[in-house]
N, CA, C and O atoms as a printed pandas DataFrame, in Angstrom:
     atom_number atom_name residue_name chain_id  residue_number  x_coord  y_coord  z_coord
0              1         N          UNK        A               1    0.835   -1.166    0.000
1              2        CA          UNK        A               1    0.000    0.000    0.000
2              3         C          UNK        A               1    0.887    1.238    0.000
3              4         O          UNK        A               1    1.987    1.233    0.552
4              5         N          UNK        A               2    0.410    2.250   -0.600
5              6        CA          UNK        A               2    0.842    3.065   -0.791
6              7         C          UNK        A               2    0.805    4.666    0.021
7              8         O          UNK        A               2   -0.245    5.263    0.262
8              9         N          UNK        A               3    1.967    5.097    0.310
9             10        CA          UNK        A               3    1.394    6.001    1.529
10            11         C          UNK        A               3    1.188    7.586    0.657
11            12         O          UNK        A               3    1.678    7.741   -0.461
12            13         N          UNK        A               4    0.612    8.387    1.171
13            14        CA          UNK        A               4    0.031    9.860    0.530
14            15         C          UNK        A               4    0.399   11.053    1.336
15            16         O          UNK        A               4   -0.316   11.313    2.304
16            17         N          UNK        A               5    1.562   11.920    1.031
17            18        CA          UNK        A               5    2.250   12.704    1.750
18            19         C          UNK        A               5    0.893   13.749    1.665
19            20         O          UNK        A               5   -0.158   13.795    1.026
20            21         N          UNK        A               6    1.679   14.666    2.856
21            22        CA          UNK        A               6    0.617   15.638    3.160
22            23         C          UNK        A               6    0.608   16.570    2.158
23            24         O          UNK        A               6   -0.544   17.002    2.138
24            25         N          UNK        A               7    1.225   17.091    1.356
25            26        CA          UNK        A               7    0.806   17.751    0.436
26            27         C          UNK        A               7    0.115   17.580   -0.452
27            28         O          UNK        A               7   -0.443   18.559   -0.947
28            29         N          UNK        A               8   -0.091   16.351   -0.951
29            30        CA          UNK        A               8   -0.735   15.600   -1.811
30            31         C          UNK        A               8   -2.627   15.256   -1.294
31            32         O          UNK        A               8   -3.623   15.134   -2.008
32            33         N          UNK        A               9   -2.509   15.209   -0.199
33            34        CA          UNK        A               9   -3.614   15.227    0.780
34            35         C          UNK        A               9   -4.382   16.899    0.627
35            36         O          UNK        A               9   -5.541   17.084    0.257
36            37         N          UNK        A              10   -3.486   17.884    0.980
37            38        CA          UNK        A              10   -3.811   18.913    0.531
38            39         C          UNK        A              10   -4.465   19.789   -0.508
39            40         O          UNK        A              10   -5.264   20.721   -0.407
40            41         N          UNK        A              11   -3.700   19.021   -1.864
41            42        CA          UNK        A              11   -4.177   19.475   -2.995
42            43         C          UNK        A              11   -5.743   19.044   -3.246
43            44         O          UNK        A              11   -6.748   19.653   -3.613
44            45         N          UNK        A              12   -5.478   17.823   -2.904
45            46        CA          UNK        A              12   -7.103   17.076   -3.404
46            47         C          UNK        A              12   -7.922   17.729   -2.525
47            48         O          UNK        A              12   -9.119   17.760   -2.808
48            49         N          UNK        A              13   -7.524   18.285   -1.467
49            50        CA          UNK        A              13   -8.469   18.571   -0.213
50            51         C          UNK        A              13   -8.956   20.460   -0.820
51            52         O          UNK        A              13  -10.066   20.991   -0.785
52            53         N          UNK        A              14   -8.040   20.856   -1.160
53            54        CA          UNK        A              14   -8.275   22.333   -2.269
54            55         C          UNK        A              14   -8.864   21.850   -3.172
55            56         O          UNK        A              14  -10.064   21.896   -2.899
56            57         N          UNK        A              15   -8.670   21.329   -4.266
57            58        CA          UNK        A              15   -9.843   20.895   -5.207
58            59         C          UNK        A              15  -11.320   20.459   -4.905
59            60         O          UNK        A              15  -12.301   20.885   -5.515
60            61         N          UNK        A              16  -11.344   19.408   -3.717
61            62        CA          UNK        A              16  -12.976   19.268   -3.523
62            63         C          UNK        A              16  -13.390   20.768   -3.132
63            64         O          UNK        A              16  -14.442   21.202   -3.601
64            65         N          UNK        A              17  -12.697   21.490   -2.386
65            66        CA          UNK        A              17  -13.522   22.524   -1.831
66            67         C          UNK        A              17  -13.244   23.898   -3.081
67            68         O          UNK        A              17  -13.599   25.055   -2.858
68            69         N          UNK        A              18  -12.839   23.637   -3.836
69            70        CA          UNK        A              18  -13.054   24.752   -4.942
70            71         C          UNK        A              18  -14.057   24.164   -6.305
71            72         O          UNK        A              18  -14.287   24.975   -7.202
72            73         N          UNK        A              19  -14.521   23.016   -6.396
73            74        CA          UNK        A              19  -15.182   22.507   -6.991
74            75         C          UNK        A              19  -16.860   23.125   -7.019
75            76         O          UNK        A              19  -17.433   23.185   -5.931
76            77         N          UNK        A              20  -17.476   23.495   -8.053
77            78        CA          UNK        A              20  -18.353   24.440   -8.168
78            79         C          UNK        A              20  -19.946   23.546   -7.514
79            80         O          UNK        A              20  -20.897   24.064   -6.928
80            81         N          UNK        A              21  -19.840   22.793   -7.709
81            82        CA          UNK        A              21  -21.253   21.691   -7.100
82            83         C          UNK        A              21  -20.877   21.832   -5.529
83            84         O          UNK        A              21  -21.758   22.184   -4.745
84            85         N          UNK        A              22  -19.741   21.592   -5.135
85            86        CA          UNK        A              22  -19.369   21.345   -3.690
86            87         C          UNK        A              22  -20.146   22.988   -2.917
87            88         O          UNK        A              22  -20.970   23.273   -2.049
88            89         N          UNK        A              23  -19.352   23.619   -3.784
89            90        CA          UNK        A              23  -20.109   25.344   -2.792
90            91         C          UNK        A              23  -21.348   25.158   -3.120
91            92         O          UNK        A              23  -21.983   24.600   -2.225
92            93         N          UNK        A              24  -22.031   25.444   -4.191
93            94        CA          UNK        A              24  -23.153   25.077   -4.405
94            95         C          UNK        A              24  -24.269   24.245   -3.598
95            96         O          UNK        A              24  -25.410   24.476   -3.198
96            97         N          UNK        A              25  -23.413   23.211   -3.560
97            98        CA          UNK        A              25  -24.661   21.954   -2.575
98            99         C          UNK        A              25  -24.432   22.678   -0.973
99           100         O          UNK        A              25  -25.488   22.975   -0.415
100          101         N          UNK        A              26  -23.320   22.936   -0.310
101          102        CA          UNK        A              26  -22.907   23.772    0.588
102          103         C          UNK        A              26  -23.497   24.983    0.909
103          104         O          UNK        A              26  -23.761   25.146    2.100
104          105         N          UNK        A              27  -23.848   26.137   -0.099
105          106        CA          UNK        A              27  -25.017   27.355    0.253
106          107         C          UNK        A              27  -26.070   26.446    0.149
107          108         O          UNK        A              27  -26.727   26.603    1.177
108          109         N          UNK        A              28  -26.650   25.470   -0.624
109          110        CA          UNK        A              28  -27.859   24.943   -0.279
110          111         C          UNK        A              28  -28.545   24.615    0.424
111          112         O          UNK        A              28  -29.771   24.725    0.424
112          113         N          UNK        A              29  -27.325   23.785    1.724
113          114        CA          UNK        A              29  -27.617   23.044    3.039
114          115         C          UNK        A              29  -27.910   24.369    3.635
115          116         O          UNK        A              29  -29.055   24.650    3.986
116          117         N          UNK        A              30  -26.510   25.532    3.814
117          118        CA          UNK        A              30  -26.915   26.208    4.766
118          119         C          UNK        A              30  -27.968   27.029    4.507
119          120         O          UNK        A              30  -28.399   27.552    5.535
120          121         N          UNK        A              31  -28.602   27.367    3.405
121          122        CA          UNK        A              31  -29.853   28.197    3.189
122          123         C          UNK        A              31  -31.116   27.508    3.926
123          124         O          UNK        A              31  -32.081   28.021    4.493
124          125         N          UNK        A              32  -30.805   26.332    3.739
125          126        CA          UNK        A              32  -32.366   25.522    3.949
126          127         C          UNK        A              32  -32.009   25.446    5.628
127          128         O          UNK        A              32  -32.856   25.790    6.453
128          129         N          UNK        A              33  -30.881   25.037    5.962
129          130        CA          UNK        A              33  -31.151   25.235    7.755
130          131         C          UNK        A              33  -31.116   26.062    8.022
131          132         O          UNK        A              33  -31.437   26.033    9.210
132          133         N          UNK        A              34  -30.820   27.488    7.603
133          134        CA          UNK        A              34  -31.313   28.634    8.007
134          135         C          UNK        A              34  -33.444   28.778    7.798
135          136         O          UNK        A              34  -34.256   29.473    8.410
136          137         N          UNK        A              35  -33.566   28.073    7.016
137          138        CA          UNK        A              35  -35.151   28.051    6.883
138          139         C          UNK        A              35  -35.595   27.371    8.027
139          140         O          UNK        A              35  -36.245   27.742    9.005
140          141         N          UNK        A              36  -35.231   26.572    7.781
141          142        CA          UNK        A              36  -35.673   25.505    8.959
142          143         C          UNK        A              36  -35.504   26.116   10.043
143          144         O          UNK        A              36  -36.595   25.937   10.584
144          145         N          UNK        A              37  -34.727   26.882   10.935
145          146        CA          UNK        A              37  -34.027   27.171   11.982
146          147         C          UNK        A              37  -35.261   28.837   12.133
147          148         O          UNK        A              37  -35.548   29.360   13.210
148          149         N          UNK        A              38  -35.622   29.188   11.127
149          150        CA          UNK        A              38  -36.626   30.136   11.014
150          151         C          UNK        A              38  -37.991   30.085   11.281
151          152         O          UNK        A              38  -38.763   30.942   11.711
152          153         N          UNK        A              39  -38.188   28.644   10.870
153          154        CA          UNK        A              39  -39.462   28.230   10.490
154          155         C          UNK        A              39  -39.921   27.687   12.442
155          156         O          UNK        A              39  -40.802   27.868   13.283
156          157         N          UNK        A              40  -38.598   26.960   12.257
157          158        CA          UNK        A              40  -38.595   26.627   14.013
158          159         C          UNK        A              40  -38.908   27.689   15.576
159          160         O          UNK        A              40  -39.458   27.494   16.660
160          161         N          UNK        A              41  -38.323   28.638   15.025
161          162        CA          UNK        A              41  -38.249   29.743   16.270
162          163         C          UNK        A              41  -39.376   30.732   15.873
163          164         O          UNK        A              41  -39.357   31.656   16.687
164          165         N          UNK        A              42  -40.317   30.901   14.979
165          166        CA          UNK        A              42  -41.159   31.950   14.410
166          167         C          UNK        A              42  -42.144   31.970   15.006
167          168         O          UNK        A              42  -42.702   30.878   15.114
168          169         N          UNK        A              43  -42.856   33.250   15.698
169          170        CA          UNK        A              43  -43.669   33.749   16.587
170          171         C          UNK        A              43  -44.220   34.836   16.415
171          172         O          UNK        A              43  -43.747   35.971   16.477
172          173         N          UNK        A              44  -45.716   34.328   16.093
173          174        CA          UNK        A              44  -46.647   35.719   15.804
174          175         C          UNK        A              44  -46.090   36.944   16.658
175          176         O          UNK        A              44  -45.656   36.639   17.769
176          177         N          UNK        A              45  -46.057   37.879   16.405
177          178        CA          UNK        A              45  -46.498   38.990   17.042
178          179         C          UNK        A              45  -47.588   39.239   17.809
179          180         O          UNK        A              45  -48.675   39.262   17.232
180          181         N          UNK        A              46  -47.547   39.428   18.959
181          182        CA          UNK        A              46  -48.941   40.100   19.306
182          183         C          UNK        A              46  -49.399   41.015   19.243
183          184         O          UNK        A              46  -48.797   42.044   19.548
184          185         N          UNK        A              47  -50.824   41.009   18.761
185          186        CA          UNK        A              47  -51.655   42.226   18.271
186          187         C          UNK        A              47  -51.279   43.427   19.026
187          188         O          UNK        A              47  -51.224   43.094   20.210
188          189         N          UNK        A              48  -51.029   44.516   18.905
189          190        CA          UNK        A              48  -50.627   45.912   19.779
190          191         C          UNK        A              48  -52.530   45.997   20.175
191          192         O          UNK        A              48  -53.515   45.810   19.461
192          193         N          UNK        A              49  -52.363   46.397   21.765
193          194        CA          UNK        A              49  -53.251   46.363   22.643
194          195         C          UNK        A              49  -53.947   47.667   22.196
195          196         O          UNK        A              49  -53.093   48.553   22.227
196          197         N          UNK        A              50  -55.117   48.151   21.800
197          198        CA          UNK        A              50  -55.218   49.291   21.709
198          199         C          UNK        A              50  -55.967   50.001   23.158
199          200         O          UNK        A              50  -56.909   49.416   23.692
200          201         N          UNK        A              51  -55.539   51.049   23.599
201          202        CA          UNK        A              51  -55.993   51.683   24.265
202          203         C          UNK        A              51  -57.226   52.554   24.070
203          204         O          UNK        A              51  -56.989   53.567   23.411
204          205         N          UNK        A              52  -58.711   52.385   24.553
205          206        CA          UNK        A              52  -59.412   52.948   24.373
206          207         C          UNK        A              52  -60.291   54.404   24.923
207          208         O          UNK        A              52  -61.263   54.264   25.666
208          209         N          UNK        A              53  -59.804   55.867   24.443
209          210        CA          UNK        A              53  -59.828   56.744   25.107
210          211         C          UNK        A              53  -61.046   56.914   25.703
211          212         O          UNK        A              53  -61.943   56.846   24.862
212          213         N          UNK        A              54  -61.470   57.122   26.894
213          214        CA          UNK        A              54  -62.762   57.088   27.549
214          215         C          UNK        A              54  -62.694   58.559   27.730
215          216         O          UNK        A              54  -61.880   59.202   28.393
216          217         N          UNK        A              55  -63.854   59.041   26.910
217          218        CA          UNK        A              55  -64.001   60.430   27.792
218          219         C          UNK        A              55  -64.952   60.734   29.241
219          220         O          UNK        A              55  -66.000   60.225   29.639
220          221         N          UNK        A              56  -64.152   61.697   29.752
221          222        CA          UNK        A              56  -64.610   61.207   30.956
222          223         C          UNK        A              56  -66.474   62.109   31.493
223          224         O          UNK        A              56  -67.044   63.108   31.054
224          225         N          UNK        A              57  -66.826   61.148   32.535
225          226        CA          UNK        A              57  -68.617   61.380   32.331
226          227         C          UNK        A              57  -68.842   62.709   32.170
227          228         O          UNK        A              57  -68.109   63.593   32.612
228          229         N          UNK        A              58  -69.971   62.892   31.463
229          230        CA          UNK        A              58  -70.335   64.516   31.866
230          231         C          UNK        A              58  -71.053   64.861   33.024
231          232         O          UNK        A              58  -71.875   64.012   33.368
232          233         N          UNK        A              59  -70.965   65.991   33.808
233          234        CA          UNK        A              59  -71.309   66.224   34.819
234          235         C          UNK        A              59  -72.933   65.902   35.117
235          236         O          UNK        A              59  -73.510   66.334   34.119
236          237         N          UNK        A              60  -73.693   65.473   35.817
237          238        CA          UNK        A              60  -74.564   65.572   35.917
238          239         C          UNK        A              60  -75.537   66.733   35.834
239          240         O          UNK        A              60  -75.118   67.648   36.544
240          241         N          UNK        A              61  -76.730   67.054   35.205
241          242        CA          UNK        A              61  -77.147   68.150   35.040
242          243         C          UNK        A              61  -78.135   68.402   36.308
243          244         O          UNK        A              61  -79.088   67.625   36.373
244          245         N          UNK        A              62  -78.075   68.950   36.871
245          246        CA          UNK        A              62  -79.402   69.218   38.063
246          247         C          UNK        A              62  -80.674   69.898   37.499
247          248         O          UNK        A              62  -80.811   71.026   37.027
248          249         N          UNK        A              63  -81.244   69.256   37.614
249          250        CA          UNK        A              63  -82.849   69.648   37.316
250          251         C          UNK        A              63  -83.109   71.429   38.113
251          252         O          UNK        A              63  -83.053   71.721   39.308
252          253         N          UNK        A              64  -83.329   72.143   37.172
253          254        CA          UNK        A              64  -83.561   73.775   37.343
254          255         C          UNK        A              64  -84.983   73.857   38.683
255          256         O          UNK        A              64  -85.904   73.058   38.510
256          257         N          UNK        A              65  -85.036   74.458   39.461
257          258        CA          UNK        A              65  -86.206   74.782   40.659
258          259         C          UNK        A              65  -86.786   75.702   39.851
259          260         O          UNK        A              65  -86.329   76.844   39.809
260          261         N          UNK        A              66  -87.904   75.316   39.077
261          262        CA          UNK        A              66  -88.862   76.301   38.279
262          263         C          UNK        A              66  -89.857   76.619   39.620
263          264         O          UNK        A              66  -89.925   75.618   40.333
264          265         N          UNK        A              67  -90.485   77.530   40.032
265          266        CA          UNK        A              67  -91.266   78.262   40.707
266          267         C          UNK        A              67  -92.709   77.928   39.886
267          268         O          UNK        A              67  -93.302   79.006   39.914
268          269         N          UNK        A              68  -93.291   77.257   39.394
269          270        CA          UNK        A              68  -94.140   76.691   38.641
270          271         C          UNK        A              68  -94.180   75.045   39.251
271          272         O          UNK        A              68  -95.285   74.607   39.570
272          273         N          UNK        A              69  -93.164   74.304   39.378
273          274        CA          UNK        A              69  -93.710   73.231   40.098
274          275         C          UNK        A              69  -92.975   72.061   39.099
275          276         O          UNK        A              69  -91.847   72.282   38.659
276          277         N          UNK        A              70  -93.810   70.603   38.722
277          278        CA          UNK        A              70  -93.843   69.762   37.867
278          279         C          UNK        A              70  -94.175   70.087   36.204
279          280         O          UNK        A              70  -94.196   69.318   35.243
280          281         N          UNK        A              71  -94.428   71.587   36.297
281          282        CA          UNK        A              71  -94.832   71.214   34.809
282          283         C          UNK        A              71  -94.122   72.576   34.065
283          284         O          UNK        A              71  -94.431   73.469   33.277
284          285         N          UNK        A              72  -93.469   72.313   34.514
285          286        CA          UNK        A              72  -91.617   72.953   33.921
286          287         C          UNK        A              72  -91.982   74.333   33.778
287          288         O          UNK        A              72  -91.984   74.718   32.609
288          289         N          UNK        A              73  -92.443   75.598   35.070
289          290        CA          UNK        A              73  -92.453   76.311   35.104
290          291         C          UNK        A              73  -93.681   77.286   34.627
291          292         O          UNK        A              73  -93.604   78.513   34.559
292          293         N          UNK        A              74  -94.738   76.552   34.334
293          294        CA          UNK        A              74  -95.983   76.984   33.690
294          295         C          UNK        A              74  -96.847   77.507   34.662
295          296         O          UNK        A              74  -96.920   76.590   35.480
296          297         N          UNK        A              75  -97.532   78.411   35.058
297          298        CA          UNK        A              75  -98.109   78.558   36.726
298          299         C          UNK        A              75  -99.251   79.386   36.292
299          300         O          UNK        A              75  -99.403   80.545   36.679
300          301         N          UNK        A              76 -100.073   78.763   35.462
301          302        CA          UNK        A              76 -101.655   79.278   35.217
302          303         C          UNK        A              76 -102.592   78.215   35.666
303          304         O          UNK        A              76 -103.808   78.386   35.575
């Protein structure tokens, strides 16, 4: 058997990784586990609460003391 100096180990080891399918299939994986890894952790938003401005009561009106009585000041 034949032994394979390290440089020789090297070269082939530069060629697979400059090889155009190799990057290729390589952004592929990592695109899709970046999906996946997206798809995994993804969480609605919750609706923003709206605050609803209440205006505040109007004063109560007090009924006027007509000098006429019950029949809203009429006194014939």
């Amino acid at each position: 058997m034949g032994s394979v100096s390290l440089g020789e180990v090297f070269a082939v080891f530069g060629k697979v990784v400059t090889n155009q399918y190799v990057i290729i299939a390589t952004v592929g994986v990592v695109l899709f586990f970046n999906f996946v890894s997206y798809v995994q952790h993804y969480r609605k938003k919750p609706p923003k609460v709206r605050t609803v401005r209440t205006t505040a009561p109007a004063p109560e009106k007090k009924p006027e003391e007509n000098a006429g009585g019950e029949n809203g000041g009429d006194s014939k």
